[in-house]
N, C-alpha and C positions, 0 to 999 in steps of 0.2 A: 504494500500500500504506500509505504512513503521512505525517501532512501533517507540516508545520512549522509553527509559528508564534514570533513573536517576542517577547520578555517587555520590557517597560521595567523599569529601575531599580526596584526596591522592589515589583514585583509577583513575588512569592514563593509563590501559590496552588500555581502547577500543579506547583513544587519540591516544593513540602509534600505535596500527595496522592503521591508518587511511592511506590511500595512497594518501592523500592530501596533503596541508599545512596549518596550524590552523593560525588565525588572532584573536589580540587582539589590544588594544592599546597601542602606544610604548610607550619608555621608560619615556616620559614627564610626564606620568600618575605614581605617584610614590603611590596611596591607595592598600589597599587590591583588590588580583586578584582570581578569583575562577573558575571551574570548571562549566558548567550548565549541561543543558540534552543531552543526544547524543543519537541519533538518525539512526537507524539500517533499511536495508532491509528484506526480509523475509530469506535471507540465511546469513544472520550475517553479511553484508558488512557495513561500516561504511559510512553514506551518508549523515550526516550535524551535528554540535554540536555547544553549547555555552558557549562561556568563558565571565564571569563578570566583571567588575569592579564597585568598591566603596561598598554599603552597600548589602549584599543577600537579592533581598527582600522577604519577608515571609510575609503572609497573617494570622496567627495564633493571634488570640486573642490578646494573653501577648505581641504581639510584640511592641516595644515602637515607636509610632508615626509612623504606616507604611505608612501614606499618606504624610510622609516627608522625607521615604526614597529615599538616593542621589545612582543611579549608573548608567552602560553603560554596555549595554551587547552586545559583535559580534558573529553573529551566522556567520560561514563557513560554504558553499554547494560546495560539490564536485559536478564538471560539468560534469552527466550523457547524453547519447545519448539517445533515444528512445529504449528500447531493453526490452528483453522475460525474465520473469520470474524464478529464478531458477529453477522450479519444471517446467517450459514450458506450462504452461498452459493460462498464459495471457502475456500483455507488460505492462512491469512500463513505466511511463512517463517521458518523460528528462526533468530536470532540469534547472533551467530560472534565469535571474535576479526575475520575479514573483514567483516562490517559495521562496528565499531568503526572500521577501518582506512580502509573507506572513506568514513565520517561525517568524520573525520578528514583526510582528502584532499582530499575536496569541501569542507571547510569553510575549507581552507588557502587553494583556488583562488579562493574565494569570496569572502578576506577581502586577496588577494595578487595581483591581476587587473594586468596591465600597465595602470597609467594614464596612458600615453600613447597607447595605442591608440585607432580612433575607436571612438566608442559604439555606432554601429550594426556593430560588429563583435565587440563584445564578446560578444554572447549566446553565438554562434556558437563563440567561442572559449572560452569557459567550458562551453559543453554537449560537446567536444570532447575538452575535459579533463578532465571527470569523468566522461566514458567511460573515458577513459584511467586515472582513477584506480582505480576500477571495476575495471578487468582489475588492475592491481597489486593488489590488496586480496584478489583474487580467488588470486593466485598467492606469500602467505606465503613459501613456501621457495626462490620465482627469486631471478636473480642481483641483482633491483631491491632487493632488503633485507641488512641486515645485524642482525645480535644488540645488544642493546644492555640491560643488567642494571641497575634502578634501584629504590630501595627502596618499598615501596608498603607503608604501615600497617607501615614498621618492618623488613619481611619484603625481602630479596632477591628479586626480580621480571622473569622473561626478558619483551623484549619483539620487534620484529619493527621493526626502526628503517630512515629513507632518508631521506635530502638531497635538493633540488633547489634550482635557481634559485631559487624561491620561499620557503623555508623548511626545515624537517624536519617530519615524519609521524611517529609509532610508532605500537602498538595491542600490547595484550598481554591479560591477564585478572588480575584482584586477587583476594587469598587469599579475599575475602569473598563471591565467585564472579560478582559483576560484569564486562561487558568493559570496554576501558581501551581509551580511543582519546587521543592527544594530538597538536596541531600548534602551529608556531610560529615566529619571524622575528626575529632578531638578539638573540637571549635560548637560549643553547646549552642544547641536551636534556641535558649532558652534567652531573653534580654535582645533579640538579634529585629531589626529592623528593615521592611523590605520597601522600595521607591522605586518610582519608573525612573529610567537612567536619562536624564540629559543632555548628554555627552558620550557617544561611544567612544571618543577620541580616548578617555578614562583607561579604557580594559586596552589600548594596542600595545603595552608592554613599554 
């Protein structure tokens, strides 16, 4: 349904066309802000992305103590209706607090992967758990979430929050009618502040 691809540092195009509004966290958050993946329909329309804060994490060997890297990432979802495919042949699905949720989940796994495990077992266990994440994202109001109220553009903000070994998850929706996905590792959800971003120029590194 809809690919990913990856943005480098200072490549700002695909941010820019977005006919949304990007959200990070506001100004309190004074670390490094970066750019993540963004996320296209099959006819190029821009339909969710993530912007970082604190450390990038990287799963690469040499990276220095990647199970103690600090950051917070917001993923934005533009609020799709149920509608036809460019090419007209099938219908994409609308867009939910649960896709937020689970952008957000797979992106936690994705960036939070046991690296000790072997490599050739990694796939296997990464497609496994975002199946799993999948079904939580899918199930808001189980006993996997709990409520978690955070200001977004100023405004008191329910979200749909959960912990795991890995990190924390939320996903909510912002006054400005965007969804609101966020994940992240050793940087608590908890006091954190989310605002539409201003300035992309911010996150090019």
């Amino acid at each position: 349904m809809e690919t990913k691809t990856g943005t480098q540092q200072g490549a700002v195009e695909g941010y820019l066309s977005a006919d949304f509004t990007w959200y990070g966290l506001d100004q309190a958050f004074t670390g490094p802000r970066w750019l993540g993946q963004l996320g296209t329909s099959a006819d190029g329309a821009v339909e969710h992305g993530a912007i970082g804060h604190g450390d990038e994490p990287s799963l690469k060997a040499e990276a220095a103590d990647p199970e103690g890297q600090k950051f917070a990432v917001v993923v934005t979802v533009a609020q799709r209706p149920l509608r036809r495919s460019a090419d007209g042949t099938g219908v994409m699905e609308a867009t939910s607090v649960s896709t937020a949720a689970w952008l957000a989940g797979s992106g936690l796994l994705s960036a939070t992967w046991p690296t000790r495990m072997d490599r050739a077992l990694r796939q296997d266990w990464l497609d496994q758990q975002i199946s799993a994440a999948w079904e939580l994202a899918d199930e808001l109001t189980g006993a996997g979430w709990s409520s978690l109220t955070l200001p977004v553009d100023g405004e008191p903000t329910a979200f749909h929050y959960r912990e795991s070994e890995y990190g924390w998850v939320m996903a909510g929706s912002a006054p400005s009618g965007v969804h609101l996905g966020a994940y992240g590792r050793n940087l608590s959800a908890y006091g954190l502040a989310l605002a539409a971003v201003p300035d992309l120029a911010a996150y090019t590194g």
